[in-house]
N, C-alpha and C positions, 0 to 999 in steps of 0.2 A: 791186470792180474790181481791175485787175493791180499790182502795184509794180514799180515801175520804175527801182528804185534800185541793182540788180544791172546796169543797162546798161553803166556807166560801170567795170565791172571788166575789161573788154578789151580785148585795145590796139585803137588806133582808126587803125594805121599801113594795113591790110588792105582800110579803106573807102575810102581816099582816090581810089581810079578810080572805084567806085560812083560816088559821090557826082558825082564828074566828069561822068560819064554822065547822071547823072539832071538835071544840074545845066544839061548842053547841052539835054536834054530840055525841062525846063522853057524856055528859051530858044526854043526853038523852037514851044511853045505860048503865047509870051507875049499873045499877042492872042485870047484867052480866046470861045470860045463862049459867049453869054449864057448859056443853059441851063444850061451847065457852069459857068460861074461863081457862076450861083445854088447851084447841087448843091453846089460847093465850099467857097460862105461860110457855108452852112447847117449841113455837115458838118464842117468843122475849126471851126467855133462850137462846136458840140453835144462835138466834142473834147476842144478846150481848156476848156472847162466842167467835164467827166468828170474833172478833173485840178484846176483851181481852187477846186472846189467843198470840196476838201479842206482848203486854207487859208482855205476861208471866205466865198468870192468869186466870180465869175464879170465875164462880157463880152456885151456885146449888140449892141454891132458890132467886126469884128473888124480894121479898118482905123483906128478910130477912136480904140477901147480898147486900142490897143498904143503909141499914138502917145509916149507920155510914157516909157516904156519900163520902169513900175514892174510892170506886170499881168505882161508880157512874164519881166520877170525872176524874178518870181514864180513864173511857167509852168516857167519851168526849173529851177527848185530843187526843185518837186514833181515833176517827171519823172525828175529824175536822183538825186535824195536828196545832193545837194551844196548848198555855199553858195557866193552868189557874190559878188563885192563888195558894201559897203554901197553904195544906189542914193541919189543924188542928189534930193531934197527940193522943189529949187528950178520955179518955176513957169518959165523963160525955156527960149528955145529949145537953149541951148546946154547948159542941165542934162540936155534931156531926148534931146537927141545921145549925151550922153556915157552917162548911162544904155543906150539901144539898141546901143552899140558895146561897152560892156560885155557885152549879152546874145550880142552877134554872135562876141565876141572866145571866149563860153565855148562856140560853137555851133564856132567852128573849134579850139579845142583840142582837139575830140573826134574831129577828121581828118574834118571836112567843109569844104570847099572851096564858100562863097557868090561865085557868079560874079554881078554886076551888082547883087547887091544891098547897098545903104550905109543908113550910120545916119538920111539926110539922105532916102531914098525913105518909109522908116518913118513916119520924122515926121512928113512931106506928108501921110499917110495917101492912098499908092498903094497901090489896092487889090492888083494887081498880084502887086506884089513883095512884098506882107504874107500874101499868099498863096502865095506861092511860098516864100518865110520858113519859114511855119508846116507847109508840104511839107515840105521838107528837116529839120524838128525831127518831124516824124510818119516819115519815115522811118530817121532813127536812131534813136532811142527808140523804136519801135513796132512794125517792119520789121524793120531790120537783121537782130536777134536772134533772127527764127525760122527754125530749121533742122529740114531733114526729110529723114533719109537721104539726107545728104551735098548737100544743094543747103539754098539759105539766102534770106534776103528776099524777094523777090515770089516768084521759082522756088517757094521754099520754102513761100509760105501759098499759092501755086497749086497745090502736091500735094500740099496738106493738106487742102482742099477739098477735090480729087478723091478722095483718100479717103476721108473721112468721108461725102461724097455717093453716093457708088461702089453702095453697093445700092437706092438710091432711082431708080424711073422715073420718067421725063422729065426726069429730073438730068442734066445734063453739061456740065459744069464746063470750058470751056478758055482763060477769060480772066477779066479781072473788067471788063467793061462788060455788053454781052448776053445773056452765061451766067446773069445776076440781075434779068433785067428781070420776069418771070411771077413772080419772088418764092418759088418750088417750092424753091430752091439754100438761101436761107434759113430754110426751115421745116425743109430736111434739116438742118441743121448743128444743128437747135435741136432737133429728135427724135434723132439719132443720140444727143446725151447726156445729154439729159433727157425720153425718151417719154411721160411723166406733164402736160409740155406740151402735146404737140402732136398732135391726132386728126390726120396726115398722111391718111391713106386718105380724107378729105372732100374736102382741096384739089383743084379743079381747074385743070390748065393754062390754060383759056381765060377764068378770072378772077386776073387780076395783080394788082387793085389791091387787092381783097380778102386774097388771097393775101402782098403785101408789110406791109399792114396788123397784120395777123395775126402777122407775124413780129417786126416793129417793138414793138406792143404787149407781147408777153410778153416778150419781151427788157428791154424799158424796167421791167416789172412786176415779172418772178422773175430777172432775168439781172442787173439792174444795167445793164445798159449802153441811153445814152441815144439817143431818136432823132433821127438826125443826118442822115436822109433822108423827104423827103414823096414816097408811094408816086404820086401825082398827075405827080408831076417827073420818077420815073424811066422811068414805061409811057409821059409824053408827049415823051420823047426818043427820037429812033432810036437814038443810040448813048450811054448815061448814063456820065456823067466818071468815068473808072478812075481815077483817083486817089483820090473818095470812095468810092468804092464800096469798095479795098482799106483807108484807112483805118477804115471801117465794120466790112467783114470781118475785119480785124486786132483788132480790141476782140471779138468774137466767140471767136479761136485766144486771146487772153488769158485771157477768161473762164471757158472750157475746159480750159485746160493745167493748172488747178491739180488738179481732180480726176484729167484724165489721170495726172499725177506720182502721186497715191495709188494711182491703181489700176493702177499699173507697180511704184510700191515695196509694194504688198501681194502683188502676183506674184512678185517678187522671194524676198519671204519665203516664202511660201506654196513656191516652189522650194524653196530652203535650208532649211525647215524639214522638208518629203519627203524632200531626202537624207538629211537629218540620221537621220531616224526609219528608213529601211529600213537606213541603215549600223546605227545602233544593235543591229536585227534578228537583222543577218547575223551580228554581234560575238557575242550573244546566243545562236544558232545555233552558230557555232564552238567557243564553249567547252563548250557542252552535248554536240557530238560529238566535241569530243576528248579531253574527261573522260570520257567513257564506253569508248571507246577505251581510252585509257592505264588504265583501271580492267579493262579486260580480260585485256590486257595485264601486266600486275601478278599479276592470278588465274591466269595461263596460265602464267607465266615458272616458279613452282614444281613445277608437275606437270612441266613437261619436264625440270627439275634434279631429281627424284626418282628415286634410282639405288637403291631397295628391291630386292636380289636375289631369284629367283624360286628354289624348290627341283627344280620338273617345266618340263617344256618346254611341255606344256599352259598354264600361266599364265604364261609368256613370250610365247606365240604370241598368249593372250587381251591381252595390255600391245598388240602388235605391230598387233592388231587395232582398239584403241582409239586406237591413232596412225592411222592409217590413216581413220579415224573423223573426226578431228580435222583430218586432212588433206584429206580430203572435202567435208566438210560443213561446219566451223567455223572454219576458215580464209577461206575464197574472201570471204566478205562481208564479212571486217573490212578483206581486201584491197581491193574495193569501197572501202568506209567511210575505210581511209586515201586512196585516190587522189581521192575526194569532196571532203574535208578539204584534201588543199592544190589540189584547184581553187577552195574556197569561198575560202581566205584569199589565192590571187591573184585572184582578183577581185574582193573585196573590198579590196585595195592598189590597184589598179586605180582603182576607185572613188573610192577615197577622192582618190588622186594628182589626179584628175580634175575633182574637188570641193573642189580645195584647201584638203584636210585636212589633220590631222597621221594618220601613220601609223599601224595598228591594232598594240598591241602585245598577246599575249596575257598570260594570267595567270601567273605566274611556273610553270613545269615543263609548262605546252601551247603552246611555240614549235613550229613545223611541226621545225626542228633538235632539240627533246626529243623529238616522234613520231617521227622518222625514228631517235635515238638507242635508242630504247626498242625501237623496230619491228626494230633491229639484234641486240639484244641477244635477242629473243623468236626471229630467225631463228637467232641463236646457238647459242642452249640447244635450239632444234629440229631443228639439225645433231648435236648433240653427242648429244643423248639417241636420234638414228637409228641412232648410230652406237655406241651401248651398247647397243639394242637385239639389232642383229645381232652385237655383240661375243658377247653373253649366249647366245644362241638358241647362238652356234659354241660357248662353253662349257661349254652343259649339253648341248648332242649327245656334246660329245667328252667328258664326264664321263661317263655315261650306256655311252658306246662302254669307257671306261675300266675303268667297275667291271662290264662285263661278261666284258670280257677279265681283270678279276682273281681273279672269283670262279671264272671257267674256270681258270685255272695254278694257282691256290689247290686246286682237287680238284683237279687230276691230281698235284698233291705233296703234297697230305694221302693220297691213295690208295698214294702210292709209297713212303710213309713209314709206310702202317699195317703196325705187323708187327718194323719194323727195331728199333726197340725194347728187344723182349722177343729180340729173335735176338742184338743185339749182350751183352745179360745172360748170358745160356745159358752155363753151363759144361761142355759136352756133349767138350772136349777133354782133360778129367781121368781121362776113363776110355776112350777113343779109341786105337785104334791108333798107328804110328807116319805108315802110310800115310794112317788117317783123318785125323791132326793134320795130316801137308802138304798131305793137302786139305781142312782147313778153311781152314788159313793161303793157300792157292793162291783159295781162294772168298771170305776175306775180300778179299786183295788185290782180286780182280774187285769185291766190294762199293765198294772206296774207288774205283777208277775209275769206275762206277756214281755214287757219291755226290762225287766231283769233278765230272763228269758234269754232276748237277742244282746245283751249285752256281751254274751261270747263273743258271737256272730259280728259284734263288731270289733273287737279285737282281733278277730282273728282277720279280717279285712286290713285294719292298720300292722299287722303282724307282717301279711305277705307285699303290703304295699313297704316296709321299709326291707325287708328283704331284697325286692325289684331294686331298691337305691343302694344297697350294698353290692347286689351282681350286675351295679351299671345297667340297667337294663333303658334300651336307647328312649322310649317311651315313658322315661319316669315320669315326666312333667305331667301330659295328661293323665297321669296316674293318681301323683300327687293331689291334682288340681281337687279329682274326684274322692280320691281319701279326705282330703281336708274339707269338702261339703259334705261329706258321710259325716267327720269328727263333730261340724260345728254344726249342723244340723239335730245330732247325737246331744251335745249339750243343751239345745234348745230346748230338745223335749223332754229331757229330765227336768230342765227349769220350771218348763210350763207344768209339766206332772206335778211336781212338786206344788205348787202355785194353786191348781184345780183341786188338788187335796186337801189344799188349808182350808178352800173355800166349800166344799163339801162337808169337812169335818165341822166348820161353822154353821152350817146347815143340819148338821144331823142333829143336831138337837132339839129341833122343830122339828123331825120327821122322826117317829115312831115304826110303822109298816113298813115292811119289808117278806119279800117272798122266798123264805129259806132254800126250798127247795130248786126256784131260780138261780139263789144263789151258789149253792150246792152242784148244780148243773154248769154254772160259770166255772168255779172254780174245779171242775176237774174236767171240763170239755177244752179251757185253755190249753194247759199240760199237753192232753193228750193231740188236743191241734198243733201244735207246736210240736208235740214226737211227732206227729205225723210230717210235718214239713221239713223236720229233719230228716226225717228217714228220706222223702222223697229226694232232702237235698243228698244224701249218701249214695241213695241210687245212682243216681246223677253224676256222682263225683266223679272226675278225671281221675285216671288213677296211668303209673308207669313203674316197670317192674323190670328186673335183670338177669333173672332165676328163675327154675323153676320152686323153688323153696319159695318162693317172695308172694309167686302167683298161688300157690297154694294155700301161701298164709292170707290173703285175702278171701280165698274160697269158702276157707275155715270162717273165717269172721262173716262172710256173707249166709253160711248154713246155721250159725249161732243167731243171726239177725232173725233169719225165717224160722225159727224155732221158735223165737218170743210171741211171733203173729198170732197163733190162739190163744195168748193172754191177752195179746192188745185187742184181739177181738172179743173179747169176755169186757174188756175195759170200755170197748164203742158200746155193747149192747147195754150195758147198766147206764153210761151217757143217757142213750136213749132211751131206755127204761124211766130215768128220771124225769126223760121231757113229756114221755107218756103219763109218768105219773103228777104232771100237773094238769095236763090235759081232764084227767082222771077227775081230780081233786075238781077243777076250775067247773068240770059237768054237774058233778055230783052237789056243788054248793049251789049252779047259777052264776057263777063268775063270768062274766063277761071280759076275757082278753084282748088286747089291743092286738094279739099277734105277734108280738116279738118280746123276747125274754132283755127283759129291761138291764142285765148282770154284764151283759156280752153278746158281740155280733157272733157268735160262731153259730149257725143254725143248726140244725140235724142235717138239713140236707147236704152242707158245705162239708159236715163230719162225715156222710156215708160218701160225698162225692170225692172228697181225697181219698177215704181209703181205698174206692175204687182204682181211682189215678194210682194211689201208691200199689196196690195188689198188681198193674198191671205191668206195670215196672221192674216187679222183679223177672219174671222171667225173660226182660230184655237186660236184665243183668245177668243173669247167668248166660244168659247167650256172649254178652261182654267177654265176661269170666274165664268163658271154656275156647274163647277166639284165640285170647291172650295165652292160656294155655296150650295149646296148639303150638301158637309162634314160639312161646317157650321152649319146647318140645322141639321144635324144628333147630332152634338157637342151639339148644342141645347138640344135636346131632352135627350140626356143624364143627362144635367143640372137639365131638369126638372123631369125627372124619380130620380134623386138623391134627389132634392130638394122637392120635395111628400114626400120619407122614411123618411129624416132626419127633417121636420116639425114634420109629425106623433112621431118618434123617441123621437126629442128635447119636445114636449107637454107632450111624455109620464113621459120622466123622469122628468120634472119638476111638474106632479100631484102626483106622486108616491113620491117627496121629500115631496112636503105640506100634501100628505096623510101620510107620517110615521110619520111628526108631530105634523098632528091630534091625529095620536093612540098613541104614547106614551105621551098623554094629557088625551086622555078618555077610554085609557084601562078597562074594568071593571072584573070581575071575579077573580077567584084566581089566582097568580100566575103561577102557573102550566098550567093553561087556557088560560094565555097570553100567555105564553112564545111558546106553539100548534099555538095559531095563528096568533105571529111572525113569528114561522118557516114553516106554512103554507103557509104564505104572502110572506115570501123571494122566497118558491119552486114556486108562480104565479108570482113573478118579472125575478127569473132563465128561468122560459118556456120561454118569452120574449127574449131569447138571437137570437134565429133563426132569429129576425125583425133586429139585430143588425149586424150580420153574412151578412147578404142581404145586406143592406147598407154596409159595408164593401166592398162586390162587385160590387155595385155601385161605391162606391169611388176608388177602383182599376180600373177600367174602364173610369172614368176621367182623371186617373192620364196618363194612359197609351194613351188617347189621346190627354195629354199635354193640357188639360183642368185647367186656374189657376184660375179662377173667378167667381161665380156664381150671378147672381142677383137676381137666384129665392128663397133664404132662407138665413137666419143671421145667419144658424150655420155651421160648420167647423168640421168636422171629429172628429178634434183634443179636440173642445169643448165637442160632443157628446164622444168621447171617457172617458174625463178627467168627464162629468157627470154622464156615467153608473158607474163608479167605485166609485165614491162617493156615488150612490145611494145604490149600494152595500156593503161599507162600513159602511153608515150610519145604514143601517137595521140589519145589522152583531152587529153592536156597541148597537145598542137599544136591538138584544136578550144577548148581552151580560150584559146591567144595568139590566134586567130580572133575568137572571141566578145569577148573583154577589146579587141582592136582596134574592131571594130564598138561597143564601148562609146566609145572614144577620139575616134572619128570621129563620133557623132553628138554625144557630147557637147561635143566642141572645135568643131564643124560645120568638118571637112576634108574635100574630096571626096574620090570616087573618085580621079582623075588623080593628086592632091596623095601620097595612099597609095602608089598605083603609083611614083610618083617615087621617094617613101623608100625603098619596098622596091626599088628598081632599085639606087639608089645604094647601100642597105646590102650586097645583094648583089654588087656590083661590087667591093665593096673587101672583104669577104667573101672570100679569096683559099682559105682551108681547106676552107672551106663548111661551118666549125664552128656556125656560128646564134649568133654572138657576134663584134665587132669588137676587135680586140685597141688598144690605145691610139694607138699607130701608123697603123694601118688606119683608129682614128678619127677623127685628125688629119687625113688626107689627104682622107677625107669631108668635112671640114668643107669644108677650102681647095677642093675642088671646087664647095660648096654658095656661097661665094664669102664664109664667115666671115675674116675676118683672125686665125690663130691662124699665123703664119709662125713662123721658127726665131729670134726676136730677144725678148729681156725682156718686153716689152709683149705679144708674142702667146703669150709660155709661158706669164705670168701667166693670160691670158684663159684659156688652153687646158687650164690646172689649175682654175680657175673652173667650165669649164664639166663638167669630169671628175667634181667634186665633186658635181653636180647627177645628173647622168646615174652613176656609180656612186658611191652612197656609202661601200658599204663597202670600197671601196679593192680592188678583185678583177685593175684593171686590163683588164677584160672589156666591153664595152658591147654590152645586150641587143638585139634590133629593139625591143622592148615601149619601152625605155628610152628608146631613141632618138626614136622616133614622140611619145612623151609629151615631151623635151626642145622637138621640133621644131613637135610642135602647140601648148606653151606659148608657143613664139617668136612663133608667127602667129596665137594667138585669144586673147579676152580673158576672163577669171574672175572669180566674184565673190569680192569682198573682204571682209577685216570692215569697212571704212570706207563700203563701200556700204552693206551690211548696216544698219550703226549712221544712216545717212543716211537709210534707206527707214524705219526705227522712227521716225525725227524727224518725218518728213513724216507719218505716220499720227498722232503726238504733235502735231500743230500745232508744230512748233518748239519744242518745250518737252525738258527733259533727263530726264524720267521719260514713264511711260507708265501709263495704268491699266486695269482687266482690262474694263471694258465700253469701251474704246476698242480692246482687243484682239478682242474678243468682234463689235463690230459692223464691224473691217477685216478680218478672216480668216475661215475658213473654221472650224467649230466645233472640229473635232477639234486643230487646229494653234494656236488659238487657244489651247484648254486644255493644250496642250505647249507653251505659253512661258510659261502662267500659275503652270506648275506648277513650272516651272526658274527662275525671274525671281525675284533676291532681293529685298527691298523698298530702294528706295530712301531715300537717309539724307542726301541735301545741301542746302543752305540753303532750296531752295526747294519741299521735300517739304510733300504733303498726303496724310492718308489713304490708304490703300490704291494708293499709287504706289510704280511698279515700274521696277527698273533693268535697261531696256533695252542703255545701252552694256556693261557686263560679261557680259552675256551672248550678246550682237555677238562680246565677242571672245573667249570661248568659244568658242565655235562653230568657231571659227581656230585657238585656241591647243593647248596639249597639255594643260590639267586634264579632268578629264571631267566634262557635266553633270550 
């Protein structure tokens, strides 16, 4: 049977109309239908029995047996688990007054109001009002205190029948007199929670008496509760007395409720223990992919700071290759893999907030803030080492370009210097005329302008030879070797010039003669032999260009060169002019020449025969010229075929950013509806990849033609790379605040409307349309939502209260996620540990430990062995064997240690 000693823990101010009510009730049926009165003295007997029987005793008439007021007082001390005064002993009438007003005095301190009935009715033994008495004590202790989804006492065990009947036909349940006459209402209530009773499928409707029998009996049998109705008295009433009939039915929701409460606090668990184990999962999940991650990460971050110089441009372009490799192929999934990674760990916060957890914290260096540091650091060193890449490539082309141009001016002055040598040695002025000696001194003189001349020519040899040593260039050495015999070679012949000149000048004063016009012809056939080998050497020149501006400005400098050619050719024919006019002179006197112009080797022929060579060269320069032009032009084109995709490209993903947060501003429909045409919208931003794939090959295609510049578009591969994946992320991140809501809402069970509201108001005050309420912005939310957070002490307080909950870390920012989770705390309720620790009690029988085959036979097996296996053993006074401490690990489950 039920105890009933929890009644008396409620205030009893709330019944005082009830009672009122029922109180006129009875009043108004005080002139009792026989029938009914049998029904009722038979039933609240079999009642009060169900309750005396306890201290020991019972009653056999209940008019009779109340009259002395000891049974009476009795009654009430068992029902209520209170004492009440000591009762009066005495045999007279006035002891046994004073006894029933006692029991009356304890029946109104519990806020019930007895209209017409006195101590002095009792005592007569009026059946009546002992009936009516022992009404009013079945309806506070029996009544009152059942409640069912919000409705309570009869309301309340009338929709408790109707439910429990609810799948049984020929049940239906709408009051309690006629609804129980066939007896079918009873067998349901007694199959609904113990099937193993009652073959239902036998009963039939059109036998009642059988039927209430049946129901009576096992009740009284397996149920404990006694029969307080003869099935004879109910079928031969038309309408059987509702007041027995609910206090019958009322002993039935008692007998019931206790199991109900078990198999509500094993669901209970049985919940909390699910979350527990798929959070546990996720946790589990997390750190296996972000350790794997960050272990990537770690192996990758070296090879990109590995700045090993390359010697050939072949294994720079192979490095160039293997980046490009890595940018391909080995990149994109860890990209995947991190935006996976903090969807799992928000909604996993989520969850947890939800489930009121304590927060997941990861393991010390896998916070999503150490991925994101790490992830930083890894895009660092992969900007840095692209851009030593291409340093490198420009270094060893222009080294490459360098020592080609050195080993070129290196022979044409090793060539020009073979010979000078042994000529500046020669002492061929000792035995010379006076004529020969002024012209040898006439031809050295041309020599030293000659070898002033190349003294560019040699600088600019040790110029690009110490350049090679500054760009490392892997060949310096035999580079060096050859600059420093060019250097000291260089010194020797100044020496010796110098040396042949003193000795000449010591000589010219013995020699008089001299042939002016030889001389004449040296000194300006030198020069222009020397423009001429320059020129050839410019022809010649390697040249390397980036532009088409660059290549043009060489064009220009090549059209100004062939411009000056009819002057230099005005310059050869007066040369030769001069060589004719010794000819001329040498006829016209008799002279007999030796044949060679004693000033300088350059003959006429050596002057027409370069200018030949050089004439013929330039048109293989302009052919050079207009090659290079060309490839320019083609370079071009490449620019702009790149810079076309990557405009369209850069437009697209920056409409796609401001259109995602459009929609996650004026989303409308259900959840469910968004969340379709988020992920319909990511599958039209995914088709878009092919446009990015192309550009891609575009950009491979510049790079490969050593393309570093473009001027027809502000974006950069690098930039369009770094914005499809944000655009990508960003829309992954928005279906995931989608999904993390649809968790919130069923979990909290908020409707759709309730959602709509939040996100109207957040959006309202949302004045940026930044997807975050600034703390201002949040306050005004509140006072429109109609919280009192005003501008005065009391409401700052609240309003830093509630800041605290809604951002922790103090950002000043409040999320919608934040918000929705503050606002659906306010309006639904969550389990606790104190529930938690209450629902173990009830499976413990009220006891403070638990044990594993009581765990074993309330739970479900697998849940069962995850609390067996976390449950430390119990250790206080009232420990046996193999008992388990439940409350610690209740508040586990809550607190911050982990199980």
């Amino acid at each position: 049977m039920v105890d009933y000693h929890a009644a008396n823990n409620q205030s009893s101010t709330g019944g005082v109309q009830t009672y009122m009510e029922q109180e006129n009730d009875w009043d108004r049926d005080l002139l009792l239908d026989p029938a009914w009165e049998k029904q009722q003295r038979k039933t609240f007997t079999a009642w009060c029995n169900s309750h005396l029987r306890k201290a020991g005793t019972q009653i056999e008439n209940i008019e009779e047996d109340f009259r002395d007021g000891l049974k009476l007082m009795l009654l009430l001390e068992v029902i209520s688990g209170e004492r009440l005064p000591k009762p009066e002993r005495g045999k007279m009438r006035v002891h046994k007054i004073n006894n029933v007003n006692k029991a009356l005095d304890f029946i109104a301190s519990k806020g019930v109001k007895l209209v017409s009935i006195g101590a002095e009715e009792i005592v007569d033994g009026n059946a009546k009002m002992t009936l009516g008495m022992i009404w009013t004590i079945i309806l506070r202790f029996a009544i009152q205190d059942i409640s069912v989804e919000e409705t309570s006492a009869k309301e309340g065990l009338l929709l408790w029948c109707q439910r429990k009947t609810a799948p049984y036909k020929n049940v239906n349940v709408q009051n309690f007199h006629i609804s129980w006459k066939d007896g079918l209402a009873f067998n349901a209530l007694i199959h609904r929670h113990r099937p193993d009773l009652i073959d239902y499928d036998s009963l039939r409707k059109d036998d009642p008496v059988t039927n209430l029998n049946n129901a009576f009996e096992v009740a009284e049998k397996h149920l404990d509760i006694p029969k307080m109705l003869d099935a004879e008295d109910i079928v031969g009433t038309a309408r059987p007395d509702e007041k027995a009939i609910m206090t019958y039915v009322s002993s039935f929701y008692h007998a019931f409720s206790g199991a109900q409460k078990a198999e509500t606090a094993a669901n209970r668990i049985c919940k909390v223990l699910a979350v527990n184990q798929e959070n546990e999962q996720m946790m589990e999940d997390y750190e296996k992919l972000a350790s794997e991650l960050l272990e990537w990460i770690r192996r990758t971050i070296p090879w990109l700071q590995d700045r090993t110089q390359e010697k050939t441009m072949n294994k720079m372009q192979a490095k160039q290759e293997d980046f490009r490799d890595y940018r391909r192929v080995h990149k994109p999934p860890k990209v995947q893999e991190k935006c996976q990674l903090e969807i799992s760990f928000n909604t996993l916060q989520t969850k947890l907030r939800l489930s009121n957890r304590p927060a997941f914290m990861p393991s010390e260096g896998r916070m999503v803030s150490d991925i994101n540091g790490a992830w930083h650091t890894l895009e660092g060193a992969e900007k840095g080492y692209e851009e030593w890449i291409l340093s490198e490539i420009r270094r060893l082309e222009r080294l490459e370009h360098l020592a080609e141009k050195f080993h070129q001016k290196a022979a044409i002055h090793e060539s020009w210097t073979d010979g000078k040598e042994a000529m500046l040695t020669q002492k061929d002025y000792e035995t010379s005329t006076l004529s020969e000696v002024k012209a040898l001194l006439r031809k050295h003189e041309a020599f030293e302008s000659d070898l002033a001349a190349h003294q560019d020519r040699v600088e600019q040899i040790a110029a690009i030879a110490q350049e090679l040593n500054e760009l490392d260039y892997y060949d310096s050495a035999s580079v060096n070797t050859r600059c420093q015999k060019i250097c000291d070679q260089w010194d020797l012949l100044g020496g010796l010039t110098q040396s042949r000149k003193e000795s000449l000048e010591r000589t010219e004063k013995q020699l008089e003669s001299i042939d002016e016009l030889y001389l004449e012809y040296a000194k300006r056939a030198a020069p222009f032999n020397n423009w001429m080998e320059g020129a050839m050497e410019d022809l010649q020149d390697m040249f390397i260009v980036h532009n088409i501006e660059e290549i043009q400005g060489l064009i220009t400098a090549h059209e100004q060169f062939k411009s000056t050619l009819p002057e230099a050719n005005k310059e050869r024919e007066a040369i030769q002019a001069i060589q004719a006019e010794v000819q001329k002179i040498a006829q016209s006197n008799g002279i007999k020449l030796s044949g060679a112009n004693p000033y300088t080797t350059i003959t006429p022929e050596s002057i027409d025969n370069k200018w030949e060579k050089a004439m013929g060269m330039v048109p293989q320069r302009d052919q050079a010229l207009q090659g290079e032009l060309n490839k320019q032009r083609n370079n071009d084109s490449l620019r702009a075929k790149f810079a076309t995709q990557a405009n369209t490209v850069g437009a697209y993903i920056q409409d796609k950013m401001e259109e995602i947060g459009r929609i996650s501003i004026e989303m409308n429909g259900t959840l469910e509806d968004q969340l379709t045409s988020l992920k319909e919208y990511q599958e039209t931003i995914m088709s878009y990849m092919p446009e990015i794939n192309t550009l891609e090959g575009y950009h491979q295609h510049i790079q490969e033609a050593l393309i570093f510049d473009n001027q027809y578009t502000p974006y950069t591969m690098e930039h369009l790379r770094v914005g499809w994946e944000q655009l990508l992320t960003t829309i992954a991140r928005t279906i995931n605040e989608v999904e993390n809501q649809i968790l919130t809402r069923d979990a909290k069970g908020i409707s759709q409307e309730q959602l709509f509201e939040y996100r109207a108001s957040f959006n309202h005050f949302d004045k940026d349309h930044s997807g975050a309420l600034q703390a201002e912005e949040f306050k005004a939310c509140l006072i429109s939502l109609g919280y009192d957070v005003e501008n005065d002490k009391q409401g700052d307080t609240e309003f830093a209260r509630i800041m605290g909950i809604v951002d922790p870390n103090g950002s000043g920012a409040v999320t919608f996620q934040a918000f929705i989770d503050y606002m659906s705390r306010e309006t639904t309720d969550t389990d606790t540990a104190d529930q938690v620790i209450a629902s173990f009690k009830i499976l413990a029988a009220d006891k403070n430990f638990i044990t594993a085959d009581e765990l074993r036979r309330e739970l479900p097996p697998d849940q069962a062995e995850y609390c067996i296996a976390r449950m430390a053993p119990y250790t206080g006074p009232d420990a046996v064997p193999g008992a388990l401490d439940y409350m610690s690990f209740s508040t586990a489950l809550y607190g911050e240690s982990d199980l």
